[in-house]
N, C-alpha and C positions, 0 to 999 in steps of 0.2 A: 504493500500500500504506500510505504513510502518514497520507492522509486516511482511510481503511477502517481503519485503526486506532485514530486519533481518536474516528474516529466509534464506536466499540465500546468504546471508555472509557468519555467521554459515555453512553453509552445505561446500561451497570452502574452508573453513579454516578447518570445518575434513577432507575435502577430502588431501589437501596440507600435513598435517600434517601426516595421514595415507600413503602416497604415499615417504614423505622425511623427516618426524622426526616423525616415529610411538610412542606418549608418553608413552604407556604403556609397550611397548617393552626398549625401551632405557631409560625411568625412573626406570624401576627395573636394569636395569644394572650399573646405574649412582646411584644410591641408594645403593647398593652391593659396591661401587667404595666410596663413599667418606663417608659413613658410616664407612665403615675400614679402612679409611684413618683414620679417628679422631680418631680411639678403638685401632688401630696398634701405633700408638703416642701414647695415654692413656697407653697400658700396657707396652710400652717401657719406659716412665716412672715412673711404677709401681704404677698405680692410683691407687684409691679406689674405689671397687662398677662401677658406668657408668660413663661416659662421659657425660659432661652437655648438656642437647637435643638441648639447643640455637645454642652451637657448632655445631652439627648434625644437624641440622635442617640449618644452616648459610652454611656447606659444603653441603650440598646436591642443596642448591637451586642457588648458585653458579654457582655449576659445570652443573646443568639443563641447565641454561641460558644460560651458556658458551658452549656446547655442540652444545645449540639451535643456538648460535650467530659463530659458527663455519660452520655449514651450511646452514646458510643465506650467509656467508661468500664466502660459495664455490657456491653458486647460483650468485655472483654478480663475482666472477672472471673466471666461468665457462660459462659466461650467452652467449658470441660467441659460441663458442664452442658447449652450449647444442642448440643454434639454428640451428646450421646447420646440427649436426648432431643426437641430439638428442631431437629433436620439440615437442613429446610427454607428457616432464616432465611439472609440473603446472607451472611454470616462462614463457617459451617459447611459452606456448600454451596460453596465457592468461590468468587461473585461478587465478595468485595474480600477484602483481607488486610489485618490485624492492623496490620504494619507500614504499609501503607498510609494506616489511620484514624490510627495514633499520628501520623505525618508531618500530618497535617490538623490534629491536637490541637495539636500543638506552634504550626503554622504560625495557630492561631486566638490560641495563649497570644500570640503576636508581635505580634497586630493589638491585640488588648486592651492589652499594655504599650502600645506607642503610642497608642491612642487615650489612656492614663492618664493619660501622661506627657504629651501635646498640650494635655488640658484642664486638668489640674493633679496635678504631682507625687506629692503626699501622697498621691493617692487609692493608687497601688502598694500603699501598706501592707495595705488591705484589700484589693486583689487579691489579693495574698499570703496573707493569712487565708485568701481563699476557695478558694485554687487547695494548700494546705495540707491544708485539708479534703476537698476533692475526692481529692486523693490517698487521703488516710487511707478517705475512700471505696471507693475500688478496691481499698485490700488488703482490705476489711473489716474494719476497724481492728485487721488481725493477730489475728483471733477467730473466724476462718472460722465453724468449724461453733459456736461457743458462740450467736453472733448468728445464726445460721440458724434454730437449733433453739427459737429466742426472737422471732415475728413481731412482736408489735408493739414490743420494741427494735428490732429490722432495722426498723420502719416509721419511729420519729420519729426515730433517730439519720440515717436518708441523708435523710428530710426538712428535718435543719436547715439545706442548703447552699439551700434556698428563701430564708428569710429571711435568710439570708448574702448571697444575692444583692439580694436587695431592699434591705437595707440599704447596698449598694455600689451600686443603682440610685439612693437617697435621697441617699446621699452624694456624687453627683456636682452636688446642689443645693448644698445646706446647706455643705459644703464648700467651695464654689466664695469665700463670705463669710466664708471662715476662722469660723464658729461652729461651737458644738457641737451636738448634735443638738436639735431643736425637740420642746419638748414635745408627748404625743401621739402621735410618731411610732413608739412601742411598738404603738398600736392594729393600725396597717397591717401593721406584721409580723408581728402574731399571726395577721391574716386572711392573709397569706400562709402560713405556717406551717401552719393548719388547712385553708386550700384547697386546698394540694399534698396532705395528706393524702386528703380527700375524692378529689381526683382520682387519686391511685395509686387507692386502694380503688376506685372507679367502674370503674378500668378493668383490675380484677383480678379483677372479678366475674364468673363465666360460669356458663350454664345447664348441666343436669349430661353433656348429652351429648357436650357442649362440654370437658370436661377432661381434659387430657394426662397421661400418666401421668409424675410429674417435675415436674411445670412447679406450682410453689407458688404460686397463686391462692390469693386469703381464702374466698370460696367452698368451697375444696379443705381450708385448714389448720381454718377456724371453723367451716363448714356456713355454707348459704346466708342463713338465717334471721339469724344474728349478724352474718355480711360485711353484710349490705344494714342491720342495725342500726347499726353502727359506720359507715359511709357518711353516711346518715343524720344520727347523731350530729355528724360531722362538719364536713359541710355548718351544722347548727344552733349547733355554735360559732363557726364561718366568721361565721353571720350575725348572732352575736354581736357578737365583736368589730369586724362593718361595721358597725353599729350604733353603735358606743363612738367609733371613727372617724370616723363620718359628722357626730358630735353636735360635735369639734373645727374641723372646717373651716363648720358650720352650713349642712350639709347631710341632716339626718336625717330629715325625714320622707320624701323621696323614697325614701333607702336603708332604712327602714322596710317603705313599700308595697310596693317592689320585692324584698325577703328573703323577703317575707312570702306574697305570691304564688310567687314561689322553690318556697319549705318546701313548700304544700301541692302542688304538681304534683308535687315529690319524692316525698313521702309516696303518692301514687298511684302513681308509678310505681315505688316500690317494695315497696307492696303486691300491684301486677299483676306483678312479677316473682315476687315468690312465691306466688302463685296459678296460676299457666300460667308458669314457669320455662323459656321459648324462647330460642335464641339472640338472634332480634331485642329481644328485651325486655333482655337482659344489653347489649346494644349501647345501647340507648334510655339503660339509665344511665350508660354513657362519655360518652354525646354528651349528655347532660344537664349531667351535670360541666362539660365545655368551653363550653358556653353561659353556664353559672351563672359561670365563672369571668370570663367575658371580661363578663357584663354585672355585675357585682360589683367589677371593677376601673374598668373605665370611669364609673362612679359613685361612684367613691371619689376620681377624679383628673380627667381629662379633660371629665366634661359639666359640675361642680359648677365649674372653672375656667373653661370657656367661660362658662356661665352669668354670673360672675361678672364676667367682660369685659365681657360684651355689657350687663350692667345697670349698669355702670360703679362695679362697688363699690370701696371700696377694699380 
């Protein structure tokens, strides 16, 4: 009985995980994210060779946990709301409980203080900031309905724990040489900043047959036409400031060509979303996001560092 119990745990927590924090889809994206967070710091201050993997390895698991404890997060101030109208997801329908996620949040806050406290002390402080915010997150900053009934407040205020994070992904570099932060390193945050936006909005967008009654999609509160606008827009500040970014580590024509191909496949397929408005088309621009972000990150950090190595710059 006790293995068949096990085993019936296990099976609801892949199910949970697969359904509202798929790991192998958002660990490679969170991996592409705070890996170049620490190599975009590294080459802004003209390291040598790699970044110390403790570093990398200290922001990556971090920002996992903080990812994870973000959507635990919107499980417990969503959790009216997914009852009534969306009873299906694993919270409401009974597959895991409440206190259960909290117990995991908690037990992720634990891994991150040590891993903080292993690599260097100081960093606590901005854990602190960012697990501060995150709360203030969850009540919705005590303004429930004022911030509801205001989307794009509700969009950029829970977007700034993005480059709160990044910045604690950056800080795990720069920090490490007791310096202050390296000039530049404002570019990378903005492209964080603007590309979580893009990616909510990607993946809030649905075709109209597609929308729940309840459930506040951009689609639902703007109309189609404006979501896939602001999307769009989005994305084109994103590749903006990679741009500003790419020109500090002397990497910008690559991030150039590569934005620039980007935008115009956007721009079609958010044309053909509103032209034939199908579910599969609404999904083409989730999984367009996710692509755009993880080749956006990786060229901001990880290929311009290899590169780098292997040409033996200094």
């Amino acid at each position: 009985m006790t293995g068949l119990a096990a085993s019936l745990t296990a099976n609801r927590w892949w199910v949970y995980q697969r359904e509202r924090f798929p790991v192998l889809g958002h660990g490679l994206l969170i991996a592409a994210f705070s890996f170049s967070a620490v190599s975009f710091s590294w080459l802004l201050r003209g390291g040598q060779g790699w970044p110390s993997i403790i570093a990398m390895g200290t922001a990556f698991i971090t920002a996992l946990l903080l990812f994870l404890q973000l959507r635990i997060a919107d499980e417990f101030k969503d959790f009216e709301d997914d009852s009534r109208y969306q009873p299906y997801r694993p919270v409401p329908r009974g597959l895991v409980k409440l206190k259960e996620l909290r117990t995991i949040a908690i037990g992720g806050a634990c891994l991150q203080l040590i891993f903080a406290l292993r690599l260097l002390p100081r960093l606590v402080l901005w854990l602190l900031l960012t697990w501060a915010y995150l709360a203030l997150m969850t009540k919705e900053f005590f303004v429930r309905d004022w911030i509801r009934s205001r989307p794009v407040t509700y969009l950029w205020t829970h977007m700034l724990i993005i480059p709160l994070t990044d910045f604690y992904a950056t800080a795990c570099d720069w920090q490490s040489v007791k310096a202050s932060p390296p000039s530049g390193l404002f570019w990378f945050i903005a492209v964080s900043f603007f590309n979580g936006i893009a990616l909510e909005l990607g993946r809030k967008i649905r075709a109209p047959r597609d929308e729940e009654k309840g459930v506040r999609t951009y689609s639902y509160l703007w109309g189609r036409e404006v979501a896939v606008g602001a999307w769009f827009a989005a994305l084109l500040l994103t590749a903006l400031c990679a741009v500003a970014a790419s020109g500090r580590i002397a990497f910008q024509g690559p991030v150039v060509v590569i934005v620039s191909l980007f935008l115009a496949f956007a721009l079609v397929l958010g044309l053909r979303f509103l032209s034939d408005s199908t579910k599969s088309r609404a999904k083409l621009l989730e999984h367009f996001s996710g692509i755009w972000t993880l080749a956006l990150y990786l060229n901001l950090g990880l290929i311009p560092l290899a590169w780098r190595v292997m040409e033996g710059h200094p």
